[in-house]
C-alpha positions, 0 to 999 in steps of 0.5 A, spaced: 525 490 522 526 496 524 519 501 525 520 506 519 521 499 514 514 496 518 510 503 516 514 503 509 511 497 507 504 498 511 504 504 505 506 501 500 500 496 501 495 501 502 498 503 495 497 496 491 491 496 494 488 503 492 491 502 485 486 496 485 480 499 486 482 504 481 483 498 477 476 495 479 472 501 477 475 503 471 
């Protein structure tokens, strides 16, 4: 696994992860 996919996915986590928030507060 090279270092680009492990931060494209580090993001994509943070992504999901602000999304639910989002979700929660709404």
């Amino acid at each position: 696994m090279c270092k680009q996919d492990l931060s494209s996915m580090k993001h994509h986590e943070a992504k999901v992860a602000s999304v639910k928030l989002i979700r929660n507060l709404l």
